[in-house]
C-alpha positions in Angstrom: -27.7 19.1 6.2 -29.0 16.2 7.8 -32.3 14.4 7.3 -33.9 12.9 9.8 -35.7 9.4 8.9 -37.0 8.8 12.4 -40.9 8.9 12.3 -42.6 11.6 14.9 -44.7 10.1 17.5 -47.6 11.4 15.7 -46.5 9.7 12.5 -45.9 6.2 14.8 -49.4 6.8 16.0 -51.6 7.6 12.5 -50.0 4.3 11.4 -51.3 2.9 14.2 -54.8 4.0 13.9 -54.6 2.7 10.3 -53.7 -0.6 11.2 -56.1 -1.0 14.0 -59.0 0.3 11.5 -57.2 -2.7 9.2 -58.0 -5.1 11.4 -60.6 -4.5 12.7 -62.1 -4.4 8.8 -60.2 -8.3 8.6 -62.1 -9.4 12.0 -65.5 -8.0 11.2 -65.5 -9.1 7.7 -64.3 -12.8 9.0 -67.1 -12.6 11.5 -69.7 -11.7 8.8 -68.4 -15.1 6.6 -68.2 -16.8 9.6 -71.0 -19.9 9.5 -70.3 -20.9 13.3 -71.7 -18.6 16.1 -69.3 -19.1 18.4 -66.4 -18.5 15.7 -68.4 -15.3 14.7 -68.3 -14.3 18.3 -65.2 -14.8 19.0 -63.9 -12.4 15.7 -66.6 -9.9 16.6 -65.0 -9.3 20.4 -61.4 -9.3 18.5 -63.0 -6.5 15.9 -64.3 -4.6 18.9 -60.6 -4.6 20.7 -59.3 -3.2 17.6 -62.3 -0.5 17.2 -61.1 0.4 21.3 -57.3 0.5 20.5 -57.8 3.1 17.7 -60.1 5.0 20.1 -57.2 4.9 22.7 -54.9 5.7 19.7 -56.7 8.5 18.8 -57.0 10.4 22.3 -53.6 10.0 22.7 -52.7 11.7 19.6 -55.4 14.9 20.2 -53.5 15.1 23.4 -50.3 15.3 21.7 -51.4 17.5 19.2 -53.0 19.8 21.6 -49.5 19.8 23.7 -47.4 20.5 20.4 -50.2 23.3 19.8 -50.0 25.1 23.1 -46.4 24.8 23.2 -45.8 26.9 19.6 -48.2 29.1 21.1 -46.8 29.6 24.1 -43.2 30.7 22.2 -44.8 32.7 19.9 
């Protein structure tokens, strides 16, 4: 029997999400250090993208979930 080592799309995007929480844990903490407002700025707007990826991250995977849901249902 075969085994297959290729990630799900739902596995691709929780790795995702974790990585995008990741950095945006790196930027905010940088900003939070950070002595120079601008430089502070500038890693809190780079923190907030991340916070809007996983956001877009996570929708995508409800939906997926939701489809994978319906369609065992649907055979059932």
């Amino acid at each position: 029997m075969a085994i297959d080592l290729k990630p799900s799309m739902e596995e691709i995007l929780r790795i995702a999400i974790e990585r995008e929480a990741d950095s945006f844990e790196y930027y905010y903490r940088a900003a939070m250090a950070a002595d120079e407002p601008e430089l502070r700025a500038l890693l809190l707007d780079l923190a907030e993208m991340e916070r809007e990826h996983s956001a877009r991250l996570r929708a995508e995977l409800s939906r997926l979930e939701i489809r994978h849901w319906l369609e065992a249902a649907v055979t059932c």
